[in-house]
mmCIF file of the N, C-alpha and C atoms, coordinates in Angstrom:
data_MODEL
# 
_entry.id   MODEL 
# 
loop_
_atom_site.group_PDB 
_atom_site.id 
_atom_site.type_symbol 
_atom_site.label_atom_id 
_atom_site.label_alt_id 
_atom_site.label_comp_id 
_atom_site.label_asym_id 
_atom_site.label_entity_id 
_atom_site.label_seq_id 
_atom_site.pdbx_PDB_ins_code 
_atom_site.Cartn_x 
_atom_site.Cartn_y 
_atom_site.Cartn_z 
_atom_site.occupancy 
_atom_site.B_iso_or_equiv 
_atom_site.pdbx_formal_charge 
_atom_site.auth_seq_id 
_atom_site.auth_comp_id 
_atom_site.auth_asym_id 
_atom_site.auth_atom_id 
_atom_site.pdbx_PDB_model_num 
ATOM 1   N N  . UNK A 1 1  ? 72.029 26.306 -161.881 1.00 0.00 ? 1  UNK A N  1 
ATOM 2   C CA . UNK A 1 1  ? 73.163 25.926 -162.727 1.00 0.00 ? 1  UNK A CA 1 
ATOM 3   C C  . UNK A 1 1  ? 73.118 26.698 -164.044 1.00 0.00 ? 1  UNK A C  1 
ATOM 4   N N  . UNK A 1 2  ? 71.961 26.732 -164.670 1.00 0.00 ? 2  UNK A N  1 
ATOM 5   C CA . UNK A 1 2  ? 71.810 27.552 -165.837 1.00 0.00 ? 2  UNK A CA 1 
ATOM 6   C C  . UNK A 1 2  ? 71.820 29.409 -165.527 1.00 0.00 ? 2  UNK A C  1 
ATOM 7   N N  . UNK A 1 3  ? 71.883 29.359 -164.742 1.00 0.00 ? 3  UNK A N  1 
ATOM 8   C CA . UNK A 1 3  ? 72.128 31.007 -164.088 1.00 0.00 ? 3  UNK A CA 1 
ATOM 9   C C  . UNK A 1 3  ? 73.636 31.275 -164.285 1.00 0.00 ? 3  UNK A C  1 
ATOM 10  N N  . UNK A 1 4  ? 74.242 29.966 -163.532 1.00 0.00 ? 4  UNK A N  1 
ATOM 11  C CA . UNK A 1 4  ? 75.391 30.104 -163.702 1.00 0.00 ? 4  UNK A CA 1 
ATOM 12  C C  . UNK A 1 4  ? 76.299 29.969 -164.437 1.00 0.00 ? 4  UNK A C  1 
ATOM 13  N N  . UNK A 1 5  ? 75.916 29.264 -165.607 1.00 0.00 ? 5  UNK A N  1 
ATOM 14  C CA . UNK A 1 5  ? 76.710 29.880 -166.871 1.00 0.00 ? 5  UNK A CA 1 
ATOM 15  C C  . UNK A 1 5  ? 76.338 30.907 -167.479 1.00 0.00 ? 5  UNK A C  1 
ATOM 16  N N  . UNK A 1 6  ? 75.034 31.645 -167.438 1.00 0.00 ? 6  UNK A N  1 
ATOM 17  C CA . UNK A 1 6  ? 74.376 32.762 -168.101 1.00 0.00 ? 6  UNK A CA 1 
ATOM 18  C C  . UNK A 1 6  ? 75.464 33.457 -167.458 1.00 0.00 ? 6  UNK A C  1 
ATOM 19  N N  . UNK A 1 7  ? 75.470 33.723 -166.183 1.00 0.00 ? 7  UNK A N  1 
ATOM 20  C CA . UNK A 1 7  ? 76.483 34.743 -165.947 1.00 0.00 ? 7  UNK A CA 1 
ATOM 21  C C  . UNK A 1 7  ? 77.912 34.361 -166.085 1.00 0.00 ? 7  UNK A C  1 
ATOM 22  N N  . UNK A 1 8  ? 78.887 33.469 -166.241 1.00 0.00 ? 8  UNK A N  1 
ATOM 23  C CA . UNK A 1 8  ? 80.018 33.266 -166.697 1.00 0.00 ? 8  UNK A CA 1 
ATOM 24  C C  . UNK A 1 8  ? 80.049 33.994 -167.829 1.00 0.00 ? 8  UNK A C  1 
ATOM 25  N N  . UNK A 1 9  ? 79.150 33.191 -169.137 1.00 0.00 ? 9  UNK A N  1 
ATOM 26  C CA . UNK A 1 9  ? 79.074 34.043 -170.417 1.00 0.00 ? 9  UNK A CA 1 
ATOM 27  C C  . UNK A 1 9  ? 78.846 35.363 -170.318 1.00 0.00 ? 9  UNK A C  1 
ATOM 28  N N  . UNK A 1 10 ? 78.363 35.869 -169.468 1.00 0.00 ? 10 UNK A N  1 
ATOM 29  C CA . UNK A 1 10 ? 78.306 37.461 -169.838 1.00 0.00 ? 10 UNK A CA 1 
ATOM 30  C C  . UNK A 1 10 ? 79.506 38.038 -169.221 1.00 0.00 ? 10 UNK A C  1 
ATOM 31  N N  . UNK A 1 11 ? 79.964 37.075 -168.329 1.00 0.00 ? 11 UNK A N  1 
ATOM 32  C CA . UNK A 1 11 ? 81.495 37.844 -167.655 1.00 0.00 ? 11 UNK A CA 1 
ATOM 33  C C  . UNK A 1 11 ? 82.522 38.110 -169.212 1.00 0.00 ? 11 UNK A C  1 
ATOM 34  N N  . UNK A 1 12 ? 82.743 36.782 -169.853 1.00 0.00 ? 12 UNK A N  1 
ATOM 35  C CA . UNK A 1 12 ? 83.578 36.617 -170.646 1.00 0.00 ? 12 UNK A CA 1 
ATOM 36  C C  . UNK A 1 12 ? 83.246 37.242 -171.801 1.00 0.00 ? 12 UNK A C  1 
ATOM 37  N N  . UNK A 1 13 ? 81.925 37.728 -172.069 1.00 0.00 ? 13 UNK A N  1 
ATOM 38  C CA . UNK A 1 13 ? 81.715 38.498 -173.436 1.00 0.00 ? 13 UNK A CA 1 
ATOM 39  C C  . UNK A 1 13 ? 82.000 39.938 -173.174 1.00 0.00 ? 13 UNK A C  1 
ATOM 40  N N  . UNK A 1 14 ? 81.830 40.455 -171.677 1.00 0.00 ? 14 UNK A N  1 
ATOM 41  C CA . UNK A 1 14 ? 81.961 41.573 -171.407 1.00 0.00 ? 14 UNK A CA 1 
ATOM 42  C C  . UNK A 1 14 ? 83.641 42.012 -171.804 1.00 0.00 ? 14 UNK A C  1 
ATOM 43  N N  . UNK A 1 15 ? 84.375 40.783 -171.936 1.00 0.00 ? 15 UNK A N  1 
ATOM 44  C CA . UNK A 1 15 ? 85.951 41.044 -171.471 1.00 0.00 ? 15 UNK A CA 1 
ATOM 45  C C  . UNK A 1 15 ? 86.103 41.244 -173.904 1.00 0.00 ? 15 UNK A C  1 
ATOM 46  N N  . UNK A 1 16 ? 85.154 41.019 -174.328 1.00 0.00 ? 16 UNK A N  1 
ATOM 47  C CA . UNK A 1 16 ? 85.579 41.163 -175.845 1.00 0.00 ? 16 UNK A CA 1 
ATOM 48  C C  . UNK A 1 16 ? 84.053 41.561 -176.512 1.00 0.00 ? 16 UNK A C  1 
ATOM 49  N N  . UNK A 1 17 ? 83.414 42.931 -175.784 1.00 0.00 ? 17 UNK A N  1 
ATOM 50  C CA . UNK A 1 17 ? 82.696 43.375 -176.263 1.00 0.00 ? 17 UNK A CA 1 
ATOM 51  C C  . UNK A 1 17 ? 82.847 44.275 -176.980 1.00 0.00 ? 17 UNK A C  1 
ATOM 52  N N  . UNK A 1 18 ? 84.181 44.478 -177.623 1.00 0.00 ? 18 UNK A N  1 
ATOM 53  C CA . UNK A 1 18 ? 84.346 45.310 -178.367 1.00 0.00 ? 18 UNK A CA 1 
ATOM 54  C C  . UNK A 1 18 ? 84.132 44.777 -179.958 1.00 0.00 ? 18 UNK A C  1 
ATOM 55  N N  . UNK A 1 19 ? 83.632 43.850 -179.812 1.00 0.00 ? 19 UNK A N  1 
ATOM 56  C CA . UNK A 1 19 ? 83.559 43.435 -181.551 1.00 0.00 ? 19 UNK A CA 1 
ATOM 57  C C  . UNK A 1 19 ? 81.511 43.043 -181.352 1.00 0.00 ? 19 UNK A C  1 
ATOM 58  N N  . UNK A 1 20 ? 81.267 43.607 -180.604 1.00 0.00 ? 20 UNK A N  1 
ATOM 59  C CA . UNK A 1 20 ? 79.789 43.587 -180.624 1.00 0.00 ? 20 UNK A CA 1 
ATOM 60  C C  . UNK A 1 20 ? 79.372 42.250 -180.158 1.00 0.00 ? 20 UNK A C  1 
ATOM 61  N N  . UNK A 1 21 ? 80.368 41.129 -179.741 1.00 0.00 ? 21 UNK A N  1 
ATOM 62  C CA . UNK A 1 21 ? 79.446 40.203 -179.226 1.00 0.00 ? 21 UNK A CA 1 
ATOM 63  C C  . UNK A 1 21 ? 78.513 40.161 -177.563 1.00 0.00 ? 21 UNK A C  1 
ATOM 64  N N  . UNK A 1 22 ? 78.873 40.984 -176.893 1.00 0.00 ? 22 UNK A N  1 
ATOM 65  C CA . UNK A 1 22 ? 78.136 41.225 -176.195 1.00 0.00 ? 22 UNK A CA 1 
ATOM 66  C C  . UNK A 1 22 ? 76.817 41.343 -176.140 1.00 0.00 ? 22 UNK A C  1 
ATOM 67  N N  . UNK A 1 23 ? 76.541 42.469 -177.298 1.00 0.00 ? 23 UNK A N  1 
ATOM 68  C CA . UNK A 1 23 ? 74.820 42.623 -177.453 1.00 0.00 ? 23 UNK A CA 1 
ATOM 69  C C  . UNK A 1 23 ? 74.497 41.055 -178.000 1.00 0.00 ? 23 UNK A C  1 
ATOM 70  N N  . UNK A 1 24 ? 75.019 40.542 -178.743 1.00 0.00 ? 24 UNK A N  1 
ATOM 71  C CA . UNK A 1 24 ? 74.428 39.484 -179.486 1.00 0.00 ? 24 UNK A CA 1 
ATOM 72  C C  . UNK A 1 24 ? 74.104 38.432 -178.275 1.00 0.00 ? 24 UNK A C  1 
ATOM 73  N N  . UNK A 1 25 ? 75.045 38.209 -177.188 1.00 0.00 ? 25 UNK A N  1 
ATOM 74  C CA . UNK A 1 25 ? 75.266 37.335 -176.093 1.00 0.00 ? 25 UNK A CA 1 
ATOM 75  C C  . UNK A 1 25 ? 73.827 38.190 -174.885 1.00 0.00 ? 25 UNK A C  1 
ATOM 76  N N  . UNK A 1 26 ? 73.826 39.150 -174.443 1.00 0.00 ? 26 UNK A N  1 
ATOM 77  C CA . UNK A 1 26 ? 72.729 39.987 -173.899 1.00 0.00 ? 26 UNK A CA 1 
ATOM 78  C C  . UNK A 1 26 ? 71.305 40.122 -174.709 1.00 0.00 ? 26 UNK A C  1 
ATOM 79  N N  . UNK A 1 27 ? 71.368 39.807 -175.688 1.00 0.00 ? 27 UNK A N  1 
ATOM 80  C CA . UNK A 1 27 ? 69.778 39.134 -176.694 1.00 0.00 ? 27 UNK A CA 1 
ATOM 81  C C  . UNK A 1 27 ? 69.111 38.136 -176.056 1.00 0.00 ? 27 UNK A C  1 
ATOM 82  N N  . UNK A 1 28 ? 70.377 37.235 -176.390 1.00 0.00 ? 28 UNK A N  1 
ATOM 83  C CA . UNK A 1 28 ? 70.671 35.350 -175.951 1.00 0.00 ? 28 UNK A CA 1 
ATOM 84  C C  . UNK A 1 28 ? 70.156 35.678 -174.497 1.00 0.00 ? 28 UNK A C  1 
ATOM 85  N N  . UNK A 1 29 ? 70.383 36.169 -173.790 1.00 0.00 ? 29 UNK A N  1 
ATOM 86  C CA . UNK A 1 29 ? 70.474 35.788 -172.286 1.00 0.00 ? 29 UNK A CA 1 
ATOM 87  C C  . UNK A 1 29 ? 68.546 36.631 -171.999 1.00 0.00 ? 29 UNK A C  1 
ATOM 88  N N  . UNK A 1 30 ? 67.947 37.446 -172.659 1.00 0.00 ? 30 UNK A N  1 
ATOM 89  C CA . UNK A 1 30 ? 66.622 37.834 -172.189 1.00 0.00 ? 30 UNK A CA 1 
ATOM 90  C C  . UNK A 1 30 ? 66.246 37.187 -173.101 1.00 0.00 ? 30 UNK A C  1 
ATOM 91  N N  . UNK A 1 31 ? 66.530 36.487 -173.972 1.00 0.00 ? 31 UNK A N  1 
ATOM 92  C CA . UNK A 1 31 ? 65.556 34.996 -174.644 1.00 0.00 ? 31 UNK A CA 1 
ATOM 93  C C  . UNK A 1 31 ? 65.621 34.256 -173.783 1.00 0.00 ? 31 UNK A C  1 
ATOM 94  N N  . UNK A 1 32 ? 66.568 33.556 -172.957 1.00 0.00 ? 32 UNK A N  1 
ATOM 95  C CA . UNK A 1 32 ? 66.756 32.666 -172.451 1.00 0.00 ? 32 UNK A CA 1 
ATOM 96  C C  . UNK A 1 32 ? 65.965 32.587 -170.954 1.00 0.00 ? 32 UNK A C  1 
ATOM 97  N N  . UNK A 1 33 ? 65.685 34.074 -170.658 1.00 0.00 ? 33 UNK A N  1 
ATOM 98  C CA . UNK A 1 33 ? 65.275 34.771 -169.945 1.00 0.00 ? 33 UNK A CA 1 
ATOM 99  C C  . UNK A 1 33 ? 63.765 34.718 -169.508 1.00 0.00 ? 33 UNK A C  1 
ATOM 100 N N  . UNK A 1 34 ? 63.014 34.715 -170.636 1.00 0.00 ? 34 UNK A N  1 
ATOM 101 C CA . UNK A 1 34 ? 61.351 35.361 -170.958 1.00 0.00 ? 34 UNK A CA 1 
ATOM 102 C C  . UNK A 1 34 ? 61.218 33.460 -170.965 1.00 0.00 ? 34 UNK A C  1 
ATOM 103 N N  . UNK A 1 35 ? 62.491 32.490 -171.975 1.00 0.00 ? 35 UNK A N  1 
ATOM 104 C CA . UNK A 1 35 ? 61.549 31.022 -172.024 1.00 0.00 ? 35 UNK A CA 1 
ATOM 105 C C  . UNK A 1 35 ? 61.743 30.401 -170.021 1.00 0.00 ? 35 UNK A C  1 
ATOM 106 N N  . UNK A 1 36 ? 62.437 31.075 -169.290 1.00 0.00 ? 36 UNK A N  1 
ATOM 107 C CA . UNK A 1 36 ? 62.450 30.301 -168.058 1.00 0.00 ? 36 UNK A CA 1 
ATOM 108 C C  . UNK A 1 36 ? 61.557 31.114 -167.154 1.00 0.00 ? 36 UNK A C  1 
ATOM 109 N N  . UNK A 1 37 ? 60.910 32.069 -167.452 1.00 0.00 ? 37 UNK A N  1 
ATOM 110 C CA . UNK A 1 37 ? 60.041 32.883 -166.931 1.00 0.00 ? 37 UNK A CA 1 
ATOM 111 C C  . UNK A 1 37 ? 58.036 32.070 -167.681 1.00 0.00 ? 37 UNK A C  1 
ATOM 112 N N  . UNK A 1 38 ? 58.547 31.555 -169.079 1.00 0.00 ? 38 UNK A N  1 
ATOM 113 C CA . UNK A 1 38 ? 57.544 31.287 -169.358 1.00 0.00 ? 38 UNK A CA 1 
ATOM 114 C C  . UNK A 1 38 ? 57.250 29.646 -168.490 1.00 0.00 ? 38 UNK A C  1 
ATOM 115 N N  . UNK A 1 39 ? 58.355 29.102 -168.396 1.00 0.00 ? 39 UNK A N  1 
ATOM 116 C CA . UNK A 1 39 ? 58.277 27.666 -167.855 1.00 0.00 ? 39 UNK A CA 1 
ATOM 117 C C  . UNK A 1 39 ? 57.707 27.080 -166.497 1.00 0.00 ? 39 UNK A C  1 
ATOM 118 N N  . UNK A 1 40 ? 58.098 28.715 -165.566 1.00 0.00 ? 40 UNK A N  1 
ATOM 119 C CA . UNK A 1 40 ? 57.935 28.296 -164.214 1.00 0.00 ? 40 UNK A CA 1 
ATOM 120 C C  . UNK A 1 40 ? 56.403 29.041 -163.714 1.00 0.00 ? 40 UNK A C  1 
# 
């Protein structure tokens, strides 16, 4: 389930990455990344 909004959000940031929120949202997502890698 949490996969699956990670990737919604990156669908929808991709569609207004022109004001740089993308990278900021692609930060977010290999933080979010490394703590569910640290968990399991």
């Amino acid at each position: 389930m949490v996969q699956c909004q990670l990737n919604n959000a990156l669908r929808c940031t991709c569609l207004v990455n022109n004001n740089g929120a993308f990278l900021s949202t692609l930060r977010q997502y290999v933080t979010v990344q490394q703590e569910v890698s640290l968990m399991s």
